[in-house]
C-alpha positions, -999 to +999 in steps of 0.1 A: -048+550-166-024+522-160-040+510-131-073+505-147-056+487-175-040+466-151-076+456-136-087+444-165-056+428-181-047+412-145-082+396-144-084+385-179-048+366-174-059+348-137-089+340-151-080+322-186-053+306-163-075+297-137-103+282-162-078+259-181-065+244-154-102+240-144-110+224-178-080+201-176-091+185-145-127+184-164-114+167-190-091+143-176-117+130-150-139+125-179-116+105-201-099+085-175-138+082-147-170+077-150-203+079-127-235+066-131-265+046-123-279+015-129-306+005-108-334+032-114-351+022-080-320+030-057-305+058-082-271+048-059-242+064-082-217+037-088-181+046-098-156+028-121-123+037-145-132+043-182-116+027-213-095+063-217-088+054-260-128+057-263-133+091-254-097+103-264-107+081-301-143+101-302-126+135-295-097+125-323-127+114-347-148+142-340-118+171-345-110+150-378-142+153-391-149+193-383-111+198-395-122+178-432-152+202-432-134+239-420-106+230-446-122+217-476-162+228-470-161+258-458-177+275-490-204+249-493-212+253-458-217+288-463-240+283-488-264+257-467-257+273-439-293+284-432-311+255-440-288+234-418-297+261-387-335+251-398-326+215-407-312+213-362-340+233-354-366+207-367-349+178-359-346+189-317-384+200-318-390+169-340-370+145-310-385+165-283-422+157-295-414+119-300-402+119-269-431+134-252-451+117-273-437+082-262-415+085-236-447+087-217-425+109-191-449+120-165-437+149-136-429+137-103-416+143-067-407+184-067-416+189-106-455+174-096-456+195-069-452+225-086-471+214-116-504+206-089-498+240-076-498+256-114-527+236-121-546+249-093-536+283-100-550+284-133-584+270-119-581+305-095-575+287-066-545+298-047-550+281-009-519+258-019-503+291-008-492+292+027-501+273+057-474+249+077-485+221+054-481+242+023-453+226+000-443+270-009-435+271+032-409+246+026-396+260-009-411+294-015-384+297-044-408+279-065-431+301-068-415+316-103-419+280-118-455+277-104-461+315-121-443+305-152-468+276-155-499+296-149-504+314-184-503+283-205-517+259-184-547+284-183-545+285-221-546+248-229-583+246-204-596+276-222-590+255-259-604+224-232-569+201-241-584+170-241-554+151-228-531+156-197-517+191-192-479+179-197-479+167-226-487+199-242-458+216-215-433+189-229-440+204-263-433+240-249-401+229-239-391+215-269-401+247-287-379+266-255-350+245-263-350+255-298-351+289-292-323+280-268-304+266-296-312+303-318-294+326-293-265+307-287-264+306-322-268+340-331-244+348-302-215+332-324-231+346-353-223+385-338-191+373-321-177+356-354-192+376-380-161+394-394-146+358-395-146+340-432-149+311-411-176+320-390-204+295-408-177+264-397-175+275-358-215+281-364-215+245-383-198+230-359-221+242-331-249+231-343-240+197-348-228+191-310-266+212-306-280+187-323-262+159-310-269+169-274-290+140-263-291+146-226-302+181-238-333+167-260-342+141-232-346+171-207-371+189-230-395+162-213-386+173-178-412+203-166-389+221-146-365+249-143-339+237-163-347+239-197-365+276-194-336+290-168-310+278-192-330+297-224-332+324-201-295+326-192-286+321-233-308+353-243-289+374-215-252+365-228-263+373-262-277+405-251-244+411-228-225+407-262-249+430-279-243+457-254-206+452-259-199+451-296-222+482-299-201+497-270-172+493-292-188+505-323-208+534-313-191+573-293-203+585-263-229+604-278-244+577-290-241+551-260-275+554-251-293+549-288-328+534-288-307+498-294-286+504-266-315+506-241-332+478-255-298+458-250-302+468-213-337+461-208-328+426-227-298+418-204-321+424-173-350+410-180-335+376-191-310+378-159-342+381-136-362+360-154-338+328-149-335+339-116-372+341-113-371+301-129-345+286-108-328+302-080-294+286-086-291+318-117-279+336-091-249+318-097-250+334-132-259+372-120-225+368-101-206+357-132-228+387-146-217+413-125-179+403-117-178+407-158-201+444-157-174+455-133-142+445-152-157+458-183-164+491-170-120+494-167-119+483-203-145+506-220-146+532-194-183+536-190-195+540-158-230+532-168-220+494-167-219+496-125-250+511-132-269+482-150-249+461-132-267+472-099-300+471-118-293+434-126-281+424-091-314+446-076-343+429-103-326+395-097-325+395-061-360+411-056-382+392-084-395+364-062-398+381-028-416+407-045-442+378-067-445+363-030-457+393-015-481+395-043-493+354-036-493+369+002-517+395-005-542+374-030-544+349-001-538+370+029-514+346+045-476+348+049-457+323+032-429+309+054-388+316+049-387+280+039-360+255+041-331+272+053-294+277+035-273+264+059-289+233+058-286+224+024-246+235+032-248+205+062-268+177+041-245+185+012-212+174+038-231+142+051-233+103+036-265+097+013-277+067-002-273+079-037-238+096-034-217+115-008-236+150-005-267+137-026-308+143-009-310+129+026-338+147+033-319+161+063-333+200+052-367+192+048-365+173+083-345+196+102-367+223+089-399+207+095-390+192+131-376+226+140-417+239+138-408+258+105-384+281+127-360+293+107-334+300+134-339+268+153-335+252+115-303+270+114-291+262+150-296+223+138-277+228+108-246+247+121-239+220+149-241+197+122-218+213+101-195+218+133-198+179+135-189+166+103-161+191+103-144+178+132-148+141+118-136+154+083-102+169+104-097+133+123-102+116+094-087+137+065-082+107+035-121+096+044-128+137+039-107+138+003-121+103-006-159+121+000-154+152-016-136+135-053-169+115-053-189+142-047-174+162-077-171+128-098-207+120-089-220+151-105-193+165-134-183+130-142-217+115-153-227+121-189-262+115-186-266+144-158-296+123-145-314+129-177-329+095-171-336+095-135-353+130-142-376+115-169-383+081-152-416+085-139-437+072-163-482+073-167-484+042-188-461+015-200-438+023-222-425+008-259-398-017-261-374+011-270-378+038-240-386+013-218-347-001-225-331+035-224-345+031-186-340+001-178-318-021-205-295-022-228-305+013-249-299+023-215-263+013-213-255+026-248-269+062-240-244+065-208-219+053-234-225+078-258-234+106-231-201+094-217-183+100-248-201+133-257-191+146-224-153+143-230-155+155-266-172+186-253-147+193-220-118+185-240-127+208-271-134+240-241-099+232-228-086+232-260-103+271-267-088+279-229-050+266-247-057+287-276-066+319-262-036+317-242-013+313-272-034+339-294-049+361-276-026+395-275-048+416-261-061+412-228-098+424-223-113+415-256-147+409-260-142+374-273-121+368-242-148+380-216-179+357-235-155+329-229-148+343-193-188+350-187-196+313-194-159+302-171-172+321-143-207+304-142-196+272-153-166+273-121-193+290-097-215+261-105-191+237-094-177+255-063-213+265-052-224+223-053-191+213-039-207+234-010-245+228-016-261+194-024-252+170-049-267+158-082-258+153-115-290+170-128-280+202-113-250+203-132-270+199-167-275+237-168-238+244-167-231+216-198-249+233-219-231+267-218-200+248-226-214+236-262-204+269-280-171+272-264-165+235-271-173+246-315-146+274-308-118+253-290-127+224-326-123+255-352-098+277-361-108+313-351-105+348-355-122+373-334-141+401-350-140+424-316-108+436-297 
């Protein structure tokens, strides 16, 4: 018995420790650096020390305010608490369709590809496929984005959409981020709703929520991002499901009708944000490291077994959808561009940032004939290179790697803008300064700002389940550790793979409910 307690309470001490150190080198980067980019044509990330009494002055502001509101509004919040869930609801959708509406944001590069391929998908023609000149040879990954697009862009030529395609995607997005927005919400709800003030953590939620520009300016960006993320939000709140009724329900009643649901829930949203963006798999680990821990805590050894049922429906889902493109076109779809050389681009100089898109995977890969060991051969000499330069020149090797962290967790915007930049038309006076004038400069201000408040506030919650929490193992300290784990995964994983600010979005977003915990006081429901 004490061994297994000792799992558990071992795992839940290293890793609160772990994460807050984590969060205070998050924090203080953010308050004391900042990245970003200026010239929308280069996209080169430029570097330079922040003003620290502006962020530490938003975070002191923004505490102030919640503080006025948890200690003298509580009850009135309660009351409007609905209609201010409804009131952030309709003012993301209502910002998502202006921007869509005149951002004028248009796919490009990788999102364009997959959105040609969707298109011509829909019209039943699938000889995009395979082939050596087939974009799903080099990145056969995208084939769940290309699936997910299918349905609706076949729905929009059956009511014959009289304008472009995206535009009526952009507003699918906004309706996805909303619903992103209701989980997380509800998540807190379940978490906190033994709590008299669960409606302030809940309040203050939904005003970061709302405040997440970044966030709103993605809903125009037809990619993985937004959908993965909404993915990734309904499997937490189902993994918090499965607990709390774990903990309120015997064994004879561990496999009720909700239970199973639960399960299904937690699976199919793992997959399915696997199925949108391959980098999930970052989250399934996170996933499964907390399965296994909490099958010490509850002693139930059906969590290894939906653990392995994650892990298997995760791994399998887009092998298994590009067998099925295989056998519609009768043509084998190519390994694509290979893992190691991401790993070899993302040690090398770009012109953007240190790790950034060279284009040295696509090239090795294509001049190696689409061979994947050749591609591989390439990549590991090098790897073997640069790793004999970084050992005879160690302070160049430090200097390349704080950029290459700064370049992505320290910039605000997370490419928000460069994702959105390509445009169809010319754009108003307004979004045509967020791009490329002064609008422009006071977003990566603001985003700037937004970014410390939030990193600051999850450190904070990290400091105050360390004082607090007396029980090792609770459920509240495992949804914190669920988010941790993905969140610090994220960062190792791009320290390893290539660089960009926008593939750190997906992790910022999972630190929004954390960062309402770490502002409020709280008390958890669940032990």
């Amino acid at each position: 018995m004490s061994s297994k307690i000792n799992i558990y309470k071992i795992f839940g001490k290293v890793g609160v420790w772990t994460f807050t150190i984590f969060f205070a080198i998050l924090s203080a980067t953010s308050i004391f650096t900042s990245t970003y980019i200026n010239d929308m044509t280069t996209q080169k990330v430029l570097y330079k020390w922040d003003f620290p009494l502006a962020s530490i002055t938003g975070f002191a502001l923004a505490w102030l305010f919640f503080y006025m509101i948890s200690a003298h509004g509580s009850k009135k919040i309660k009351d409007f608490e609905k209609i201010f869930f409804f009131f952030t609801l309709v003012w993301i959708f209502f910002a998502s369709v202006v921007i869509a509406f005149y951002g004028l944001t248009t796919p490009a590069a990788d999102a364009m590809s997959v959105y040609i391929m969707a298109q011509s998908a829909a019209e039943g023609d699938f000889s995009f496929v395979a082939g050596t000149e087939s974009y799903l040879s080099y990145y056969p990954h995208q084939i769940g984005m290309v699936t997910f697009l299918i349905l609706p862009l076949k729905f929009l030529k059956f009511i014959r959409f009289p304008y472009a395609s995206f535009h009526a995607l952009k507003i699918m997005y906004g309706v996805i981020a909303c619903g992103l927005v209701v989980f997380q919400y509800s998540t807190l709800k379940l978490l906190f709703r033994k709590n008299d003030d669960s409606s302030v953590i809940c309040f203050v939620y939904l005003v970061l929520a709302g405040l997440n520009l970044p966030f709103i300016l993605y809903t125009s960006f037809i990619y993985g991002e937004i959908p993965s993320s909404f993915m990734i939000s309904g499997a937490i709140y189902f993994l918090v499901r499965i607990m709390t009724t774990a903990l309120m329900c015997d064994n004879k009643r561990a496999f009720s009708k909700s239970t199973i649901l639960n399960y299904i829930g937690l699976t199919v949203f793992s997959a399915a944000a696997v199925f949108l963006r391959k980098n999930c798999l970052v989250f399934v680990v996170a996933l499964s490291i907390v399965l296994f821990v909490e099958t010490f805590r509850v002693k139930k050894i059906c969590y290894l077994g939906l653990m392995a049922i994650v892990i298997t429906c995760s791994c399998l889902i887009l092998p298994f959808t590009i067998k099925i493109y295989e056998g519609m076109n009768n043509e084998r779809v190519y390994d694509g561009v290979t893992a190691t050389s991401y790993i070899a681009m993302g040690m090398q100089e770009a012109s953007r940032g240190p790790g950034w898109y060279n284009g040295f995977n696509f090239n090795t890969y294509q001049e190696s004939g689409l061979n994947t060991e050749r591609a591989n051969e390439i990549s590991k000499a090098a790897i073997a290179e640069r790793v004999e330069y970084f050992k005879e020149n160690p302070s160049y090797a430090l200097g390349f790697y704080i950029k290459k962290y700064l370049s992505q967790w320290s910039d605000g915007t997370y490419a928000s803008r460069q994702a959105t930049l390509a445009t169809f038309g010319e754009r108003n006076t307004f979004f045509e300064s967020l791009y490329l004038g002064k609008v422009g400069d006071i977003f990566v201000i603001y985003s700037d700002i937004y970014q410390a408040i939030i990193y600051l506030s999850a450190f904070l919650l990290f400091i105050k389940i360390i004082l607090r929490e007396r029980k090792a193992g609770s459920i509240f300290t495992f949804f914190v550790l669920i988010g941790a784990i993905y969140i610090f995964g994220g960062f190792l994983f791009h320290m390893l793979w290539e660089a960009n600010s926008r593939y750190i979005f997906p992790y910022s977003i999972f630190l929004v409910p954390y960062a309402a915990v770490g502002i409020c006081n709280y008390k958890t429901s669940y032990k």
